[in-house]
Backbone as a printed PyTorch tensor [residue, N CA C, xyz], in Angstrom:
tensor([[[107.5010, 176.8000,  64.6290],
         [108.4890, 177.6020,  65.3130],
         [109.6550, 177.9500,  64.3920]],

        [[109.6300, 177.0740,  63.2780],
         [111.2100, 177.4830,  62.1030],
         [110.6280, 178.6950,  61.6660]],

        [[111.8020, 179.5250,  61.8140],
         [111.6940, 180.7090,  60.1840],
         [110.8310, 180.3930,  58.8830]],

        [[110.1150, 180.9730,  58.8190],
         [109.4240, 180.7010,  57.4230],
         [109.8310, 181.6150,  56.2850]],

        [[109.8820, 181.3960,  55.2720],
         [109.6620, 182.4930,  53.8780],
         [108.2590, 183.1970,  54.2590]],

        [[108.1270, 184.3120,  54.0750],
         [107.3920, 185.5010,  54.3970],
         [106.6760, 185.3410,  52.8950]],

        [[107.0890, 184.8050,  52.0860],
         [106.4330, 185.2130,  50.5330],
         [105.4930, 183.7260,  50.2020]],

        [[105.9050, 182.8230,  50.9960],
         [105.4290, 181.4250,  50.9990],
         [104.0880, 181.2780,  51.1090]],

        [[103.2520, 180.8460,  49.6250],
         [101.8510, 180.8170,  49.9700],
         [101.2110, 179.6590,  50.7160]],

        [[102.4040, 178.3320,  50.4960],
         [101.8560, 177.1490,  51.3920],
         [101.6270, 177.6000,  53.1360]],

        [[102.3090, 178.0560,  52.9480],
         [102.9200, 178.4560,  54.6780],
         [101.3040, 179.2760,  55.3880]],

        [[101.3660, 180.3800,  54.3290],
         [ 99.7100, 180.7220,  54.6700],
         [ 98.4340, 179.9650,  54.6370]],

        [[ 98.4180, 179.5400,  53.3980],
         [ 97.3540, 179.0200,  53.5800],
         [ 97.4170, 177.6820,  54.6610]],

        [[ 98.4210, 177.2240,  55.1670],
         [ 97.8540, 176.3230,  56.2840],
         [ 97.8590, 177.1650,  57.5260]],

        [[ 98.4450, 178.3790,  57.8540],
         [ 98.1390, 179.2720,  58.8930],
         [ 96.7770, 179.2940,  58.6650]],

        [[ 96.1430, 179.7520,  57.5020],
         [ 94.7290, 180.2220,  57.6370],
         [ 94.1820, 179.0740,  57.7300]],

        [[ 94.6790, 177.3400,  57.6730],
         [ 93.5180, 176.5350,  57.6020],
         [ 93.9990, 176.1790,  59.2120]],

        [[ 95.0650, 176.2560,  59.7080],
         [ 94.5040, 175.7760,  61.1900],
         [ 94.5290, 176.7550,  61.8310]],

        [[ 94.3870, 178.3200,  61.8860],
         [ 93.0290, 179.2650,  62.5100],
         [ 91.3620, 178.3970,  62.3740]],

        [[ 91.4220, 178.1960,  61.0390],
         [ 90.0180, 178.3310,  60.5200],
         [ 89.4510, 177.1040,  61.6060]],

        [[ 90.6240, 175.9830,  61.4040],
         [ 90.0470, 174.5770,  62.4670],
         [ 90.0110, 174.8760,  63.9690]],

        [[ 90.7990, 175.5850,  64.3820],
         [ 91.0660, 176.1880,  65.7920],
         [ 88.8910, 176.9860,  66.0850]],

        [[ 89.0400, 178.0660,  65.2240],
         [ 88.2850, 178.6080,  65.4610],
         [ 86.8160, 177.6660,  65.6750]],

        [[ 86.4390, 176.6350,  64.8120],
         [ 85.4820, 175.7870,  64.7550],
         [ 85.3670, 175.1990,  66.2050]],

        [[ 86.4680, 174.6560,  66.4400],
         [ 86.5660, 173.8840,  67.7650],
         [ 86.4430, 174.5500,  68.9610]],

        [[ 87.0050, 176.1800,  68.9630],
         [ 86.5760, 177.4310,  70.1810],
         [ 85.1180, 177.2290,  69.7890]],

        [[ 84.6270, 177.2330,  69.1830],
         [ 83.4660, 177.4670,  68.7060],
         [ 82.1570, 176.6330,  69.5880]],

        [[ 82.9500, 175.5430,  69.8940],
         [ 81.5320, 174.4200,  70.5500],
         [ 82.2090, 174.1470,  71.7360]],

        [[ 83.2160, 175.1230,  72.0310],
         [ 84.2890, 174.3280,  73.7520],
         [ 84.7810, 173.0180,  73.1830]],

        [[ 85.0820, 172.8310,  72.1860],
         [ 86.0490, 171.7490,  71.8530],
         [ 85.2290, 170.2220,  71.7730]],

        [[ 84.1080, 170.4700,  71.6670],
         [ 82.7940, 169.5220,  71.6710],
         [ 82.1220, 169.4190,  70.3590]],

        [[ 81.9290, 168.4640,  69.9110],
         [ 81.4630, 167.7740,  68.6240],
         [ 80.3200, 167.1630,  68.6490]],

        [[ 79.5530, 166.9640,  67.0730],
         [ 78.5260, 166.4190,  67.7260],
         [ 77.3610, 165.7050,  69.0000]],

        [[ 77.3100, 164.6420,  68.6400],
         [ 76.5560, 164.2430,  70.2240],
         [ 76.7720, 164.8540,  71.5170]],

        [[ 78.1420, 164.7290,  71.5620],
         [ 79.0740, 165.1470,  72.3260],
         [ 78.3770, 166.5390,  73.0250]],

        [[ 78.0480, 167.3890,  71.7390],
         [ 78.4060, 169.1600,  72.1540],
         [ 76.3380, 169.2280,  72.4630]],

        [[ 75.6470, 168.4740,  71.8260],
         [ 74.3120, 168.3220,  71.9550],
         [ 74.0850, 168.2260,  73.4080]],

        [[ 75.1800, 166.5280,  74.0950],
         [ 74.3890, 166.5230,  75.4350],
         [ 74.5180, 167.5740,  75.9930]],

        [[ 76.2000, 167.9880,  75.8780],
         [ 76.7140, 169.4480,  77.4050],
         [ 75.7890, 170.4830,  77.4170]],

        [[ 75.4120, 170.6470,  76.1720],
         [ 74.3470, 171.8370,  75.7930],
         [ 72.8750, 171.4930,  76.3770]],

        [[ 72.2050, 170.7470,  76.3780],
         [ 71.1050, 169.9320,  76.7640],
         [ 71.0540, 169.8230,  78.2950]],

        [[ 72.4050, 168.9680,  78.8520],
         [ 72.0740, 168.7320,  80.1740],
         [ 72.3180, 169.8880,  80.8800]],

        [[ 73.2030, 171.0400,  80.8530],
         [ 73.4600, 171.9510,  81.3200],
         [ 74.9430, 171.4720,  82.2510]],

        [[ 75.3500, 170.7550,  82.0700],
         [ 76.0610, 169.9360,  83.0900],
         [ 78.0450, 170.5170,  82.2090]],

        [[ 77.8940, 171.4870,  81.0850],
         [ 78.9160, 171.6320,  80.5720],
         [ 79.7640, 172.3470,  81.1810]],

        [[ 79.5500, 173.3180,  82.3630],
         [ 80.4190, 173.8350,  83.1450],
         [ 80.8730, 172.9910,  84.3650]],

        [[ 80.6750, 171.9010,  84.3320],
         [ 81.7880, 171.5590,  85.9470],
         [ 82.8060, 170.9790,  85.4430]],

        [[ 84.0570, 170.8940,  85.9560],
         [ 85.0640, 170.6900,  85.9140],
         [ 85.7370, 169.4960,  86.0340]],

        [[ 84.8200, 168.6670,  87.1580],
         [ 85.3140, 167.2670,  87.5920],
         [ 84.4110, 166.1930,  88.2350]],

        [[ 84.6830, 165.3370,  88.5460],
         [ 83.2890, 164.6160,  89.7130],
         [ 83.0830, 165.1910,  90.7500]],

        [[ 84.2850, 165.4640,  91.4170],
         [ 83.9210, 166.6670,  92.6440],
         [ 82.7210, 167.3530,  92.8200]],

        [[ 83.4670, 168.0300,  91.6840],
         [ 82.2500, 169.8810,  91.5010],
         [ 80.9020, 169.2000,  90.8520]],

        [[ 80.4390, 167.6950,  90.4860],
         [ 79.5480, 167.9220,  89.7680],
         [ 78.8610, 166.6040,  91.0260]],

        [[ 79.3560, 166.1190,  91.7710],
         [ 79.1070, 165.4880,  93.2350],
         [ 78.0220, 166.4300,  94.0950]],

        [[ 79.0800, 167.4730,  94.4610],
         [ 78.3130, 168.3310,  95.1070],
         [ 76.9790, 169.1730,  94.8100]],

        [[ 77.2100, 169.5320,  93.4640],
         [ 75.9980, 169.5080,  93.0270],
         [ 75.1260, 168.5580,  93.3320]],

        [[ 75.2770, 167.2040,  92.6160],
         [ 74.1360, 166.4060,  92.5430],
         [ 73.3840, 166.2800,  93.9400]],

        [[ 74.6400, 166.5730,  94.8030],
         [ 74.5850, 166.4620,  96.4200],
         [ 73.5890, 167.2510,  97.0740]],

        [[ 73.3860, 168.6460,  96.5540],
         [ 72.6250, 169.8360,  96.7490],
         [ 71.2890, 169.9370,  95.8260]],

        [[ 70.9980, 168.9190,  94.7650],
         [ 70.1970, 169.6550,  94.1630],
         [ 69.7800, 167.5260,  93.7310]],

        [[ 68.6300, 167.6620,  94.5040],
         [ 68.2580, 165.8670,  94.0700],
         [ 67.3630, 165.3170,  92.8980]],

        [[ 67.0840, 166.7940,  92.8580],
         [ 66.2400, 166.3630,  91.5120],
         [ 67.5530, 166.4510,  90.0660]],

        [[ 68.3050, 166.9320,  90.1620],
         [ 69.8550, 166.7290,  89.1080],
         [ 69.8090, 165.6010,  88.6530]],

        [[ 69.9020, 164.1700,  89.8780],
         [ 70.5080, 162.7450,  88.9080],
         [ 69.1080, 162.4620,  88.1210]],

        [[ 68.1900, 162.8160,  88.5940],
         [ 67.2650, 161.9300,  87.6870],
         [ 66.7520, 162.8960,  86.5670]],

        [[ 67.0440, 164.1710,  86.7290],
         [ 66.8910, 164.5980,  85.4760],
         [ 67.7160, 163.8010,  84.1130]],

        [[ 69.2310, 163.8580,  84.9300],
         [ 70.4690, 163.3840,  83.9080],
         [ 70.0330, 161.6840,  83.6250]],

        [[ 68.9990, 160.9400,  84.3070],
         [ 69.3360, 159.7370,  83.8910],
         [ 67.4530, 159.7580,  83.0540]],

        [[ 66.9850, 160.4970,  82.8690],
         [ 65.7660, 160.2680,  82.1360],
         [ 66.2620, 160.6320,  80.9070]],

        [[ 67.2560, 161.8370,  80.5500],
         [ 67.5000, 162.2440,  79.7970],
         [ 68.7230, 160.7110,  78.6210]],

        [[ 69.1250, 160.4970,  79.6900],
         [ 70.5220, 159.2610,  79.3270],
         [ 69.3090, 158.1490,  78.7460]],

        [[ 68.2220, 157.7370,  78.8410],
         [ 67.2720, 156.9510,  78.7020],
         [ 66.8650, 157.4010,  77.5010]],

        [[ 66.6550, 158.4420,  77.2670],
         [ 65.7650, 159.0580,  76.2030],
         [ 67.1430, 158.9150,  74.8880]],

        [[ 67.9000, 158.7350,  75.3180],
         [ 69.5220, 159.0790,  74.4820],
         [ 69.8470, 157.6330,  74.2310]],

        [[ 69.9330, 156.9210,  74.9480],
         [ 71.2110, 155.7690,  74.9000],
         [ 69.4520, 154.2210,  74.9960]],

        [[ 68.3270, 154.9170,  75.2690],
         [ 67.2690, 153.6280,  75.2870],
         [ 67.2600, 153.4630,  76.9810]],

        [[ 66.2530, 152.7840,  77.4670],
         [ 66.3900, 152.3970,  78.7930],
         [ 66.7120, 150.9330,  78.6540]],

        [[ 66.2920, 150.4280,  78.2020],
         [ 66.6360, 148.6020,  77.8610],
         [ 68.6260, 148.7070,  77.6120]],

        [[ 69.1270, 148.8990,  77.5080],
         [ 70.5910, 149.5230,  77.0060],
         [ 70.9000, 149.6720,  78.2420]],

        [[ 70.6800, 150.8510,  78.7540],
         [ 70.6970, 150.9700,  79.6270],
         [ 70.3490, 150.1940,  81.1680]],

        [[ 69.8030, 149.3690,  81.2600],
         [ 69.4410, 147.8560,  81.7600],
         [ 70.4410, 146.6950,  81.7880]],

        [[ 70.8010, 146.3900,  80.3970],
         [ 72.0250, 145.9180,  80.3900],
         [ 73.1160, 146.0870,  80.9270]],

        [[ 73.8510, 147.4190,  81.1650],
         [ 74.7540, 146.9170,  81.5370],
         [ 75.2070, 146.9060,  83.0670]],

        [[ 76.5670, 146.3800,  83.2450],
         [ 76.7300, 146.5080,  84.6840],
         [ 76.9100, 147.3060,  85.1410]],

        [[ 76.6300, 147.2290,  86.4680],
         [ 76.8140, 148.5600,  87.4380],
         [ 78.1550, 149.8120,  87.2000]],

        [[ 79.5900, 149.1920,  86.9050],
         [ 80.2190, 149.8430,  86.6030],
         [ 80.6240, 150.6220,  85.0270]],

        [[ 80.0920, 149.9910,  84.2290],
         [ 79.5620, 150.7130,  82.8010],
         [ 78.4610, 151.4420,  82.6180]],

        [[ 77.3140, 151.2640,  83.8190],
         [ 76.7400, 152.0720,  83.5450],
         [ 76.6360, 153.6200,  84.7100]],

        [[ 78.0490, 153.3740,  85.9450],
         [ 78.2440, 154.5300,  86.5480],
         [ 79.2680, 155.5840,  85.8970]],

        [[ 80.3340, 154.4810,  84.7130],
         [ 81.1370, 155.6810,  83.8450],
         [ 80.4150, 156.0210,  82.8250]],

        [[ 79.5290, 155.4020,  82.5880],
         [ 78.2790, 156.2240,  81.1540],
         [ 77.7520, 157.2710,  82.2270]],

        [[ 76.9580, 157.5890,  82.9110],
         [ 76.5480, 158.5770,  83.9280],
         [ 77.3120, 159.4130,  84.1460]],

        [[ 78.7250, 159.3350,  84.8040],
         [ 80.0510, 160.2970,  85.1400],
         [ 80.3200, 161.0730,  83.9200]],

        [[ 80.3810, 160.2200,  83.1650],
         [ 80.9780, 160.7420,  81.3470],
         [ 79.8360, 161.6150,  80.5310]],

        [[ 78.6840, 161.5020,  80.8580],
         [ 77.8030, 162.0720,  80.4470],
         [ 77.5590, 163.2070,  81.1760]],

        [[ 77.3830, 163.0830,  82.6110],
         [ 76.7230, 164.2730,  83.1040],
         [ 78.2080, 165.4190,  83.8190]],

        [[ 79.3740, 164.8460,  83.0140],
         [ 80.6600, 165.7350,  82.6940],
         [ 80.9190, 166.7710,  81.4570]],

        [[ 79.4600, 166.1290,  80.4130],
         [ 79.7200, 166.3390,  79.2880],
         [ 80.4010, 166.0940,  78.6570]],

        [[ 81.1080, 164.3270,  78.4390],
         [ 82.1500, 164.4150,  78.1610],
         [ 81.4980, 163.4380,  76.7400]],

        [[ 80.5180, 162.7540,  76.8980],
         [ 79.6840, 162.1040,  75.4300],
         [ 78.5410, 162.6670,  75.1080]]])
């Protein structure tokens, strides 16, 4: 937001390097590896919240078990076995949010 020197080449070239990082990150919806693989994979990258992705699952029953064959094939089913009920309902939430 300060005044810059207009003639300042530092000044540019980090304008052009955080466009360049900006643009990378528009680039995958702000999703990174694994990360940008599952949202892309499960299809699950457009909902917004548990809500919107509730009702879905709510309407469409074949959804959770797509998302948890897929979480099996990803994370192992034995892994998945392990843990408790509540680590393995925020691995599920977090996943089929696209959020890992």
């Amino acid at each position: 937001m300060a005044r810059k020197d207009e003639a300042s080449e530092t000044d540019a070239l980090f304008n052009d390097l955080i466009q360049e990082k900006h643009m990378e990150i528009a680039s995958t919806g702000g999703l990174s590896g694994i990360k940008a693989l599952t949202a892309k994979s499960t299809g699950y990258a457009d909902f917004g919240d548990e809500e919107e992705l509730a009702v879905h699952l709510k309407n469409d029953s074949e959804a959770a078990d797509e998302t948890l064959r897929i979480m099996a094939d990803t994370y192992g089913k034995e892994e998945l076995e392990k843990m408790k009920p509540s680590e393995f309902y925020r691995l599920y939430r977090d996943f089929s949010l696209g959020k890992l």
